[in-house]
TIVO-2410 file (N, C-alpha, C; in nm, 3 decimals):
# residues 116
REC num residu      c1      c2      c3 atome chaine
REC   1      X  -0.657  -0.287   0.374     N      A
REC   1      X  -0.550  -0.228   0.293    CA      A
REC   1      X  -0.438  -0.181   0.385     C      A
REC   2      X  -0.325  -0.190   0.372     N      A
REC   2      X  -0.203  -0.210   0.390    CA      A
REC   2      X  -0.157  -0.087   0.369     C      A
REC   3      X  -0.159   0.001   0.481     N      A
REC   3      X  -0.077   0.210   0.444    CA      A
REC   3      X   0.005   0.245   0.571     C      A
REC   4      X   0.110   0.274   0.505     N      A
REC   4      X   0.210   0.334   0.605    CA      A
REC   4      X   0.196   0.544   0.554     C      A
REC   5      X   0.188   0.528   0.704     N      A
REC   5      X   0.155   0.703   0.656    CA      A
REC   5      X   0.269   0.797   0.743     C      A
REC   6      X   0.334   0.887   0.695     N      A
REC   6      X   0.453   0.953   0.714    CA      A
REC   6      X   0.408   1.090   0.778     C      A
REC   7      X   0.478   1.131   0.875     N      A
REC   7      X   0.426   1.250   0.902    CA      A
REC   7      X   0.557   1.306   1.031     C      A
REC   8      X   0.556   1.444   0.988     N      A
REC   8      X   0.654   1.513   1.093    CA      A
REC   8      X   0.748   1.605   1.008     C      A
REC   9      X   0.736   1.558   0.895     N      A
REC   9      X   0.864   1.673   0.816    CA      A
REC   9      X   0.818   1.808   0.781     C      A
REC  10      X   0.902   1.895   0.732     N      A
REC  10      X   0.880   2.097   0.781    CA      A
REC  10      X   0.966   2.134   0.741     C      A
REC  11      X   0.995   2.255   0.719     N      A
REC  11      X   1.079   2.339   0.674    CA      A
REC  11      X   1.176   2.373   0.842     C      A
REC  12      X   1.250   2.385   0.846     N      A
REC  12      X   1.362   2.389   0.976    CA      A
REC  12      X   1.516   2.437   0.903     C      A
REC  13      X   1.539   2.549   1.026     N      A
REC  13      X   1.684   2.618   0.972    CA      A
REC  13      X   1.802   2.532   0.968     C      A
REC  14      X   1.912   2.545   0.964     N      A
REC  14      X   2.060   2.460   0.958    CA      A
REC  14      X   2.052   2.437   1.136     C      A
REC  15      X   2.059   2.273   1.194     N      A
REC  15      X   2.102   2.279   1.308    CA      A
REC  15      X   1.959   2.290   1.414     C      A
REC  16      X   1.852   2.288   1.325     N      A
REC  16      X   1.746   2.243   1.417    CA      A
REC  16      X   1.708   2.103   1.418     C      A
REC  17      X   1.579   2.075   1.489     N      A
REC  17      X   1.504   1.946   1.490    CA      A
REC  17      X   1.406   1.909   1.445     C      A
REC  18      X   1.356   1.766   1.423     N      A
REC  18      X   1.217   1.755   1.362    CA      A
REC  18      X   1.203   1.633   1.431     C      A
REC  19      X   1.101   1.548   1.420     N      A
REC  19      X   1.102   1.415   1.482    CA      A
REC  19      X   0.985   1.388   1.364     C      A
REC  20      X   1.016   1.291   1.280     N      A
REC  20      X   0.892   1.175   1.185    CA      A
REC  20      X   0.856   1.099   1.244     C      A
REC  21      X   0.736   1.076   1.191     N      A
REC  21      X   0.656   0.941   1.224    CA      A
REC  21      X   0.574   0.844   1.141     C      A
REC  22      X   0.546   0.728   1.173     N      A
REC  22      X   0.505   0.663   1.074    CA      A
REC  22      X   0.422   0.537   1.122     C      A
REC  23      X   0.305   0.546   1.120     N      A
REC  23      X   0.217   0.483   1.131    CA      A
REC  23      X   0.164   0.392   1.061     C      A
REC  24      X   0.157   0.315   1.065     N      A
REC  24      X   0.126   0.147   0.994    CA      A
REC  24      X  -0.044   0.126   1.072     C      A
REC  25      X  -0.101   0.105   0.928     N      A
REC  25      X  -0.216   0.016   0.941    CA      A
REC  25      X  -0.262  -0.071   0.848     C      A
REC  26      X  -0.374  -0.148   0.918     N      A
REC  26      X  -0.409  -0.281   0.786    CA      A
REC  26      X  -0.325  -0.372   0.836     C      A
REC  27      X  -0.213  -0.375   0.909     N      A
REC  27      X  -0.134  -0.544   0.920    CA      A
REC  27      X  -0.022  -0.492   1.064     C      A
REC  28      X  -0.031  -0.591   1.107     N      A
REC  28      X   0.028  -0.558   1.253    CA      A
REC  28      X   0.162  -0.570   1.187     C      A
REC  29      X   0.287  -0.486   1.192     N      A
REC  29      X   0.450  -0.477   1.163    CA      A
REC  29      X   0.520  -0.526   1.244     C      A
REC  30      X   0.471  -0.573   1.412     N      A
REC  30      X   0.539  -0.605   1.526    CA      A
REC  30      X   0.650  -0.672   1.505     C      A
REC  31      X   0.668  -0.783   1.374     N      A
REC  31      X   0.769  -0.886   1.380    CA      A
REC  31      X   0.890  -0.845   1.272     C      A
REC  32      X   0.836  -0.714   1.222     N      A
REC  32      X   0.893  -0.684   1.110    CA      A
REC  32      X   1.035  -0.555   1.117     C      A
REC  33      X   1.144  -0.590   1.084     N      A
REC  33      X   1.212  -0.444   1.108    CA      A
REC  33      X   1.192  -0.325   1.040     C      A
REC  34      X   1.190  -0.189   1.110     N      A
REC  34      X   1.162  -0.118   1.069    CA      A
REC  34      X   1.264  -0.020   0.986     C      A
REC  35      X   1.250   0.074   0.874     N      A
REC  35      X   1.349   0.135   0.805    CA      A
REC  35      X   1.284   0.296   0.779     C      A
REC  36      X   1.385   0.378   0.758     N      A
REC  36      X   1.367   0.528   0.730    CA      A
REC  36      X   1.444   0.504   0.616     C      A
REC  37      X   1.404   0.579   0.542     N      A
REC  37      X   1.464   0.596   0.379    CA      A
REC  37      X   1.448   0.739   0.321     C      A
REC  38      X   1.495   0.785   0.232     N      A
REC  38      X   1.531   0.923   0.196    CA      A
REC  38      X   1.565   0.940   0.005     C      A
REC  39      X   1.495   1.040  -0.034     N      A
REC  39      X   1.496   1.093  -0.119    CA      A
REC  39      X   1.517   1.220  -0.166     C      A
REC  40      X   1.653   1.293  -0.218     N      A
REC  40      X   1.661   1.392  -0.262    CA      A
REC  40      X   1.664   1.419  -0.401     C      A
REC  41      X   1.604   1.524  -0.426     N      A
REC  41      X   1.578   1.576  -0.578    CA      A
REC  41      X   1.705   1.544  -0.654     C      A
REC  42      X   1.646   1.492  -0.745     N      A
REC  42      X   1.778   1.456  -0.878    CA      A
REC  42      X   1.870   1.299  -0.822     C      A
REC  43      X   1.813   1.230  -0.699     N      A
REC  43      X   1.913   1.135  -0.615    CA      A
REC  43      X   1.824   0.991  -0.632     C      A
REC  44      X   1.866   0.911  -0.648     N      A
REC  44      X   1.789   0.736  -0.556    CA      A
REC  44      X   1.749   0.744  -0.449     C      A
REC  45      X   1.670   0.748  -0.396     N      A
REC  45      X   1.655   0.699  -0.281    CA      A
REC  45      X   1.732   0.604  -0.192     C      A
REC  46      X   1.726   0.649  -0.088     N      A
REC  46      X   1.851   0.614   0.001    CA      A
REC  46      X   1.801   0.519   0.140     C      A
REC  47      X   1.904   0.479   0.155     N      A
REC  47      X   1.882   0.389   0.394    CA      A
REC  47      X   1.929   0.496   0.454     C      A
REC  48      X   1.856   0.546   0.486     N      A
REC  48      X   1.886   0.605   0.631    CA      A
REC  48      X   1.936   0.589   0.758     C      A
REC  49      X   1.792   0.461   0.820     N      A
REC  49      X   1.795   0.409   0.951    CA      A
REC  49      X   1.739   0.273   0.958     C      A
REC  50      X   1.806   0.183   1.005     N      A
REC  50      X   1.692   0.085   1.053    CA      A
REC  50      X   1.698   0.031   1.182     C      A
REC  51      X   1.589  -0.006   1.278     N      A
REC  51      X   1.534  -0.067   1.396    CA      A
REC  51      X   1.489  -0.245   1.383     C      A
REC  52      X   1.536  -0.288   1.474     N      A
REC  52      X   1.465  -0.425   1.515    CA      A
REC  52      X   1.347  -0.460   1.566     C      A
REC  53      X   1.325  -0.558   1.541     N      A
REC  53      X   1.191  -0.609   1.580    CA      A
REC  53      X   1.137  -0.577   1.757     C      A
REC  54      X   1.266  -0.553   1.837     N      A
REC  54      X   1.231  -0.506   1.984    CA      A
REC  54      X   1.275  -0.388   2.022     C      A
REC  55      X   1.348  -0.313   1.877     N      A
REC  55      X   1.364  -0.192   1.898    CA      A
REC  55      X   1.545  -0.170   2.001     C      A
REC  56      X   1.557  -0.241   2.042     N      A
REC  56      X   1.729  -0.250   2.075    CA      A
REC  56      X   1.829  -0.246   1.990     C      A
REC  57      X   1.787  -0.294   1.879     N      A
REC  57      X   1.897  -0.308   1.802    CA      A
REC  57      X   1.831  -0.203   1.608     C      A
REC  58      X   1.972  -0.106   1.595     N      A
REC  58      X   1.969  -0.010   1.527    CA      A
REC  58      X   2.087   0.018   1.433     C      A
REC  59      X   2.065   0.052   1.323     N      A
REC  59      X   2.199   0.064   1.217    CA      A
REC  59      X   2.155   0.196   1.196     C      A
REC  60      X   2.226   0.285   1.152     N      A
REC  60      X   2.252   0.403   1.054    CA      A
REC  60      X   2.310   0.393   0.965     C      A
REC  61      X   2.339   0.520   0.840     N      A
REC  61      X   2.382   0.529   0.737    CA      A
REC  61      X   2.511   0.629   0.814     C      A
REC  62      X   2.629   0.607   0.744     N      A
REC  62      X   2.769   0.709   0.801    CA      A
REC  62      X   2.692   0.837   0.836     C      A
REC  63      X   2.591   0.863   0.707     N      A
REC  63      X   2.579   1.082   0.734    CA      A
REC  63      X   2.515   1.081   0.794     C      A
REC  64      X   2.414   0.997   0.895     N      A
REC  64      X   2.336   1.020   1.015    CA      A
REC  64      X   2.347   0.997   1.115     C      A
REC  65      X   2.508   0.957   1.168     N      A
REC  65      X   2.511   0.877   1.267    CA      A
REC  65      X   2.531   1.009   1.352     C      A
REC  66      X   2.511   0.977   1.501     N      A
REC  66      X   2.532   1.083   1.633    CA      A
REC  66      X   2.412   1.186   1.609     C      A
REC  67      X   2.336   1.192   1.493     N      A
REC  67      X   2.216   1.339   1.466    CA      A
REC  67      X   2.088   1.270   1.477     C      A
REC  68      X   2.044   1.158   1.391     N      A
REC  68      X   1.983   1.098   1.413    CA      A
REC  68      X   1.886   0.952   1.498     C      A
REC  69      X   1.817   0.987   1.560     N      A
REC  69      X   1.791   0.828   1.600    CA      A
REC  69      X   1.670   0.755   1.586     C      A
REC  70      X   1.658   0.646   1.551     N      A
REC  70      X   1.535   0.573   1.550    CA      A
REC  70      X   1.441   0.531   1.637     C      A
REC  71      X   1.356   0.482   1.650     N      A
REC  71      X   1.287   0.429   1.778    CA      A
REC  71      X   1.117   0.344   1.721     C      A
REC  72      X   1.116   0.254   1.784     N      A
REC  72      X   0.982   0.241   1.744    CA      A
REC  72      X   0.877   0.211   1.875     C      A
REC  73      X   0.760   0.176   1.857     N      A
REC  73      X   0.660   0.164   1.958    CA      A
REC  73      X   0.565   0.054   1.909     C      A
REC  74      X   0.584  -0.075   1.917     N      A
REC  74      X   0.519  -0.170   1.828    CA      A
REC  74      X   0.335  -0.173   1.924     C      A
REC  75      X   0.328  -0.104   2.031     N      A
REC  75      X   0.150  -0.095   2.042    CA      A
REC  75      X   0.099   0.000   1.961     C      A
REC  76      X   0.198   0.134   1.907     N      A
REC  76      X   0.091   0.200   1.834    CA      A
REC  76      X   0.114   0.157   1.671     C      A
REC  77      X   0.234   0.074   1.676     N      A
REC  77      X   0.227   0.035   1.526    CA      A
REC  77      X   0.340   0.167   1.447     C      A
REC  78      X   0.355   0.211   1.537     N      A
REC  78      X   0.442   0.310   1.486    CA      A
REC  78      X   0.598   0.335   1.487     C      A
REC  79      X   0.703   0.379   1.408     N      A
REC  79      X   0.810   0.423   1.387    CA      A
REC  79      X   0.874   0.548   1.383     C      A
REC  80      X   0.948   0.586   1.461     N      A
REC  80      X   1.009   0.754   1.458    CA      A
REC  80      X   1.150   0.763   1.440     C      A
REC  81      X   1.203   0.900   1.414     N      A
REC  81      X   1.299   0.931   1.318    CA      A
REC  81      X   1.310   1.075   1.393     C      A
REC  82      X   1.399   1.057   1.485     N      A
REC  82      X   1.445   1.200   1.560    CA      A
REC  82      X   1.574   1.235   1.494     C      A
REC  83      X   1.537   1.372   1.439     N      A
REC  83      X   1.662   1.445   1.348    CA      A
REC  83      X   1.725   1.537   1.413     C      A
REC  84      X   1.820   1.542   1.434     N      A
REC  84      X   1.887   1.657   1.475    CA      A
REC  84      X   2.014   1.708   1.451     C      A
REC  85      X   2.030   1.818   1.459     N      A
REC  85      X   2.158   1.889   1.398    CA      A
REC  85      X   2.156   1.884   1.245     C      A
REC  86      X   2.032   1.883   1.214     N      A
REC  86      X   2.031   1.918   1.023    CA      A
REC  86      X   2.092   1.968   0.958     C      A
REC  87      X   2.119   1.915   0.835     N      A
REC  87      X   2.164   2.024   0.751    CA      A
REC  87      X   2.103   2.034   0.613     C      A
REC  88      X   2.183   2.133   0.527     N      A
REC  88      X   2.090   2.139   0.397    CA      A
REC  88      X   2.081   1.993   0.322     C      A
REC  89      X   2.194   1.927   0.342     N      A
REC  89      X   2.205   1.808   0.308    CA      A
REC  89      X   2.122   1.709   0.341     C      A
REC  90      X   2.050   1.746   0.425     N      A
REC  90      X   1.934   1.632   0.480    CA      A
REC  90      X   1.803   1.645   0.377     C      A
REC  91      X   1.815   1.764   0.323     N      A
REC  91      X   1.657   1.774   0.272    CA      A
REC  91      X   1.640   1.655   0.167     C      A
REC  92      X   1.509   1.612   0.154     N      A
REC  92      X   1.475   1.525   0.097    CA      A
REC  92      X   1.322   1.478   0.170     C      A
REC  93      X   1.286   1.379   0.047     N      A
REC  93      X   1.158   1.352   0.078    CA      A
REC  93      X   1.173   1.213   0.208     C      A
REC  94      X   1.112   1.188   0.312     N      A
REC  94      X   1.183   1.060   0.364    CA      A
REC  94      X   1.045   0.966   0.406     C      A
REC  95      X   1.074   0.880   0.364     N      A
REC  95      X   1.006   0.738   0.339    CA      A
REC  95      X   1.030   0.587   0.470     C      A
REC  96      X   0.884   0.588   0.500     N      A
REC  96      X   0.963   0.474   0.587    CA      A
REC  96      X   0.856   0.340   0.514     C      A
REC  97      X   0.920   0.203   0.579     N      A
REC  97      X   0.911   0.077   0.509    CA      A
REC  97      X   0.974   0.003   0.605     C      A
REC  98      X   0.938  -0.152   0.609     N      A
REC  98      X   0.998  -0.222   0.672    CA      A
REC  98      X   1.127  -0.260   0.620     C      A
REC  99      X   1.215  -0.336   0.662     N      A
REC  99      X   1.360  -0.327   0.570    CA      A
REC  99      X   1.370  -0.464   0.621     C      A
REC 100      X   1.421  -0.555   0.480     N      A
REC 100      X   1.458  -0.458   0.356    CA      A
REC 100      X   1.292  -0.455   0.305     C      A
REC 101      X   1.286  -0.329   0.232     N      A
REC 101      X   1.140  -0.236   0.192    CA      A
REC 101      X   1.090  -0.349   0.096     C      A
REC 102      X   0.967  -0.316   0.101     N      A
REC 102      X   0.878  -0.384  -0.025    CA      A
REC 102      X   0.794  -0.277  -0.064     C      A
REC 103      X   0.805  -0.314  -0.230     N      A
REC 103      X   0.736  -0.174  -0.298    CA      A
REC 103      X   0.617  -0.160  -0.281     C      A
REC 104      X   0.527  -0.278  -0.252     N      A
REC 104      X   0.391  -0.191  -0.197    CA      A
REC 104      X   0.358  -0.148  -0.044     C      A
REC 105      X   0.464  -0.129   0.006     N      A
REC 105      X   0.455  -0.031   0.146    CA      A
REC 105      X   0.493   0.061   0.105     C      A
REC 106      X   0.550   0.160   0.032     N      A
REC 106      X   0.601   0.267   0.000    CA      A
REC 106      X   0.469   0.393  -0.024     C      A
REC 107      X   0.491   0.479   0.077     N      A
REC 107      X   0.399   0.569   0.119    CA      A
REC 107      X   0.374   0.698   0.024     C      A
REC 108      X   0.381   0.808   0.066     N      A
REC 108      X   0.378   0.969  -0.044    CA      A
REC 108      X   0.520   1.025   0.039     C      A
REC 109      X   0.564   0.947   0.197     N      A
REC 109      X   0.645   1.021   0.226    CA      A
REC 109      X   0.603   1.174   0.303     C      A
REC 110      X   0.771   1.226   0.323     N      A
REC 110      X   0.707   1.360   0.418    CA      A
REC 110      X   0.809   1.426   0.388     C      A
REC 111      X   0.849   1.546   0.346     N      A
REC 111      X   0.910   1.644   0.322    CA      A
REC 111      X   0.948   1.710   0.422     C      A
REC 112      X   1.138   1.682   0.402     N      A
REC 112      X   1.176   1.754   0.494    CA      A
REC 112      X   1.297   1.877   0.428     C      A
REC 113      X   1.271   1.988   0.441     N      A
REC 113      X   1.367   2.082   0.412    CA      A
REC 113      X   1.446   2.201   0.498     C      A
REC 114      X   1.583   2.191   0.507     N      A
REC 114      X   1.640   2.243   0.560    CA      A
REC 114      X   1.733   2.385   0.494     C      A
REC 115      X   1.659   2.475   0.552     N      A
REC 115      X   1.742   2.573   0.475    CA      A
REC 115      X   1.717   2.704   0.545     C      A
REC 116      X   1.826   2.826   0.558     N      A
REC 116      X   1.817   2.935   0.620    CA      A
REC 116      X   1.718   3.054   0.552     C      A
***
């Protein structure tokens, strides 16, 4: 079985850090690009970030660019999501998937909230 599992999000003030992660098992992702995605209450779900298959090559969304960065590590199967300089605007649930996503990779996600 095929689970991407999310982990790293927290409660953090305006202007701190967090770093996500996301671990893939059941099917090697190595060839696959990787994506961060985002959900806020009352919103669609959103693109965040996405990574290449060797990890050199990276897009953002406009409101994350210079705060956020991607990275992946294709031996542990894993994907990260270094946040920084948060704001309340970031909170949301955030979701990663290969991109473009397919609905049965879609995880529980990890909660991230930013607020004083």
């Amino acid at each position: 079985q095929v689970q991407l599992v999310e982990s790293g999000g927290g409660l953090v003030q305006p202007g701190g850090s967090l770093r996500l992660s996301c671990a893939a098992s059941g099917r090697v992702f190595s060839w696959d690009s990787w994506g961060w995605f985002r959900q806020a209450p009352g919103k669609e779900r959103e693109f965040v970030a996405t990574v290449g298959v060797s990890g050199r090559t990276t897009r953002y969304a406009e409101f994350v660019k210079g705060r956020f960065t991607i990275s992946r590590d294709n031996a542990k199967n894993t994907v990260y999501l270094q946040m920084n300089s948060l704001e309340p605007g970031d909170t949301a649930v955030y979701y990663c998937n290969i991109d473009p996503p397919e609905a049965r990779f879609w995880g529980q996600g990890t909660q991230v909230t930013v607020s004083s």
